[in-house]
N, C-alpha and C positions, 0 to 999 in steps of 0.2 A: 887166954885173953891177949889179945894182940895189940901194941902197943900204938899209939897214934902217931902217924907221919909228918913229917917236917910239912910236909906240902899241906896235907889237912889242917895243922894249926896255922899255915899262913894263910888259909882259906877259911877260918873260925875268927881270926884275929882281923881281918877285911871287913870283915862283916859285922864284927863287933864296932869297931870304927865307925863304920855307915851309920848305923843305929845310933850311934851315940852323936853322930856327927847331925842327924837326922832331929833329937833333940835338943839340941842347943841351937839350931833354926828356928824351931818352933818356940823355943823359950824366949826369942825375942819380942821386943815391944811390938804397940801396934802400928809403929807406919811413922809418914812423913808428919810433921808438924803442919797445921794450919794455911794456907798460903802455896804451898807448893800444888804444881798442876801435874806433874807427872802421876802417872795410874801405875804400880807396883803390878810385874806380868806375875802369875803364878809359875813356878819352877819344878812344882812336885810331880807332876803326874807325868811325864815324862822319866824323869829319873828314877820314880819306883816302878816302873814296867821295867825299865833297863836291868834297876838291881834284882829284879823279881825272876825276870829274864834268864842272869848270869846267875843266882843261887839253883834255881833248876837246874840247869846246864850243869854246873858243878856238881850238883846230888847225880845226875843221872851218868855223867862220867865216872863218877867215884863206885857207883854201883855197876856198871859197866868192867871196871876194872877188879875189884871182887870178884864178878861171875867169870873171869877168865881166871880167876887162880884155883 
């Protein structure tokens, strides 16, 4: 069994972040107070294609490099 590489835990540890970073967005309240005219844009659905994006990339590199050794 081979042990796990620096680079993969700093690629598990990224990720764990986002995630975590991802709920405590979401655990906040609901909005502005009463009185305020500004519209709140949404910010997720851009940023989870990117992170969704960059965890593939990552899988298919790591497995990439496997099949060279």
């Amino acid at each position: 069994m081979e042990t796990i590489s620096m680079r993969t835990k700093i690629i598990l540890l990224i990720i764990g972040m986002i995630c975590f970073a991802v709920t405590v967005a979401l655990a906040q309240g609901p909005g502005f107070d009463e009185g305020v005219d500004d519209v709140p844009v949404p910010f997720d659905g851009g940023v989870s294609l990117i992170a969704a994006a960059a965890a593939g990339y990552g899988i298919k590199k790591i497995s990439d490099k496997k099949k060279q050794k």
